[in-house]
N, C-alpha and C positions, 0 to 999 in steps of 0.2 A: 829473709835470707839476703847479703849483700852479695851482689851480683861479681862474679869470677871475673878477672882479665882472663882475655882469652891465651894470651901467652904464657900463661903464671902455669909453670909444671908443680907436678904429682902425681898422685895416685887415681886413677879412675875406677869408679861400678861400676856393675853391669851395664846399667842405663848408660855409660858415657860420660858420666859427671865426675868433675877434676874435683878432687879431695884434694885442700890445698896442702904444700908441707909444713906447715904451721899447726895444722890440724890435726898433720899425720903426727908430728911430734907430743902433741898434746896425748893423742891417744895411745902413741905408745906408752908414754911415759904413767900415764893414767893406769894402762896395765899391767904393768910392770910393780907399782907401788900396791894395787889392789893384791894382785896375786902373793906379793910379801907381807901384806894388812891380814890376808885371810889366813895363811900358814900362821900368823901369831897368834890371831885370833883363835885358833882353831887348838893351838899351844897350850894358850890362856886357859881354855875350855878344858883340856885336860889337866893343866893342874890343879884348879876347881873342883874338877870332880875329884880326884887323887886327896886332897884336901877336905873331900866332905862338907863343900862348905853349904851353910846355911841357907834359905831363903832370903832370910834379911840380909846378909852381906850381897848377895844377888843383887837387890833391891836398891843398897845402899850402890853399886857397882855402876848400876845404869844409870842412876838419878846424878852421881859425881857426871858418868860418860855425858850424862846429858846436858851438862851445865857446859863439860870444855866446848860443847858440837854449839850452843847458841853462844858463849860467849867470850870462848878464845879462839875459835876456829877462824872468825869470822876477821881477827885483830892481827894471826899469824899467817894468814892462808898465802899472803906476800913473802915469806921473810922463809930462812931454813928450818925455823922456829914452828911450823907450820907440817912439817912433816913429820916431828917430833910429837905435836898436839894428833894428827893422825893416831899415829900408833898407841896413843896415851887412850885414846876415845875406843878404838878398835881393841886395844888388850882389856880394856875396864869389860868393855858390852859382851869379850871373848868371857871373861871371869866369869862374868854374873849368867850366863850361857849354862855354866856349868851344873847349877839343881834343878836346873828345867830339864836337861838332855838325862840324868840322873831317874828323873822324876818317870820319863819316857820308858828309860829301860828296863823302870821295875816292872812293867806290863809283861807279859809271859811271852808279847810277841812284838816288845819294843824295842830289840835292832830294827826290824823289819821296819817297821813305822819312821824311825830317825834315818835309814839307809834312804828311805822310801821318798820322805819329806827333802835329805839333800838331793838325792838324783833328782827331782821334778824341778826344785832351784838350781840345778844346774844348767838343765836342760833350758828351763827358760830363757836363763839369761843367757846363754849361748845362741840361743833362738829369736829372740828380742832385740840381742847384742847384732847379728849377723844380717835379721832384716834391716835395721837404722841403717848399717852399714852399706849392705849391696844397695837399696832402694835411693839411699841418701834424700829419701822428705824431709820436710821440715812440720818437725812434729809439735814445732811453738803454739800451734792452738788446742791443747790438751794440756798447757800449762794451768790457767785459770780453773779449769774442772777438779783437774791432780786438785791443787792448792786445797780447793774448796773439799773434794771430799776423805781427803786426810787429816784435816780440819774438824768436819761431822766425826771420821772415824773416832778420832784421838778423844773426843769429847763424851761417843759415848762409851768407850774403852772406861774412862775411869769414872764413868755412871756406872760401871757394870764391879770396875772394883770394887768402887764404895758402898755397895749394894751388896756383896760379897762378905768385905770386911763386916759389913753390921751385922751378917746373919741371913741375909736375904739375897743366895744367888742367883743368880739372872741366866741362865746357859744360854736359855735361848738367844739371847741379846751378845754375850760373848762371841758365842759360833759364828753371829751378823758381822762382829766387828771382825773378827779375824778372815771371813771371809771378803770383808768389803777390803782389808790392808792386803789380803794376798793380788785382788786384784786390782788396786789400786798401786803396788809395788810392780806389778807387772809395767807397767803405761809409764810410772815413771821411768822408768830402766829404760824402756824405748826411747821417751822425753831425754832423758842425760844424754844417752847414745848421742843421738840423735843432734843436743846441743854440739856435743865435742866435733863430731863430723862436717857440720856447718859450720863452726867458728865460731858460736854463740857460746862457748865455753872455752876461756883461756886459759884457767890456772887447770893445771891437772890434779893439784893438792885439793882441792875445792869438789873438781869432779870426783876423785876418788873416793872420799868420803861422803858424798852423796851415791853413790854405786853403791858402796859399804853398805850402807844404812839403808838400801833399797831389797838389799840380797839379805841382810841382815832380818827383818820385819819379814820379808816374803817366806823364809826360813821358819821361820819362829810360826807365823800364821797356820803354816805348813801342820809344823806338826800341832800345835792347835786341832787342827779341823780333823786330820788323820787320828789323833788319840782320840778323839771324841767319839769316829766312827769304828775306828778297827779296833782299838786299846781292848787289849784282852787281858784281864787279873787273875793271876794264878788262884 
């Protein structure tokens, strides 16, 4: 953490700690963009499902969102061009959203489950979001853990695919993975907070899209785990 002038005004925690206005700016602006990323996303996802669209277009939906998130996000996150590649990556991943939330409510008791799975992501990251904030730590040393077991997660996610796809599915080994991304999305959420707060994150385009993608996967892990255990078929 780089050390505050003591005359540099802002915003204080509880603790006392000057949130510089740099910071404050980052982070408003950071929620401001998410909150309009998740209403399109959220858009997306309705007319996805309104559309009946397929698995595969799903598929195809994340895999395009996942190319713009490693390989233009990274080229525009300077430029206005960069808020544009936002919403491009957040409406794709809202799209392809849409036969998994489908898929949810054909259970006899899957609003409940989908209701269920967004309020706990809410709650989190309001929770997560609100300790980074009052506490103001610096949560850089859960950087290299995150890294590493999102890393194992993602790796054995698509062991559990490809195991799937052949004929040979794995539950038990999915449930591990969705379980280890829900809480592994947790830590990052605090980890970003937490960057923006201290000044360890400057572009807000950059932060928001990592928030995205944190609430995004914790969502999704969500209902995962919750259809597994409540999912009731008519």
């Amino acid at each position: 953490m780089q050390p505050q002038n003591q005359y540099q005004f802002g915003a204080t925690t509880a603790g006392g700690q000057v949130i510089t206005s740099d910071s404050q700016k980052v982070l408003r602006n950071t929620y401001m963009l998410l909150a309009m990323t998740l209403l399109f996303s959220a858009a997306m996802t309705g007319v996805s499902m309104a559309l009946a669209v397929p698995y595969g277009v799903s598929l195809v939906s994340s895999i395009v969102a996942l190319g713009l998130l490693w390989f233009v996000m990274p080229r525009t996150a300077n430029s206005s061009a960069g808020i544009i590649t936002v919403f491009a990556i957040t409406g794709l991943l809202g799209f392809g959203l849409g036969p998994v939330i489908t898929h949810y409510l054909s259970f006899s008791n899957g609003s409940q489950i989908v209701m269920l799975a967004l309020g706990i992501t809410g709650v989190a990251f309001a929770g997560l979001s609100g300790y980074a904030l009052v506490s103001r730590r610096d949560f850089s040393f859960m950087r290299s853990f995150l890294m590493i077991g999102v890393l194992i997660a993602f790796v054995a996610g698509i062991v559990s695919l490809v195991a799937a796809m052949a004929g040979y599915p794995m539950p038990a080994l999915a449930l591990t993975v969705s379980a280890m991304f829900a809480f592994l999305m947790c830590g990052m959420i605090l980890w970003q907070t937490g960057e923006i707060i201290n000044g360890g994150e400057t572009n807000y385009v950059l932060a928001t899209v990592s928030l995205y993608v944190s609430i995004y996967n914790l969502f999704t892990s969500l209902l995962h785990l919750l259809g597994a255990f409540m999912g009731e078929r008519d």
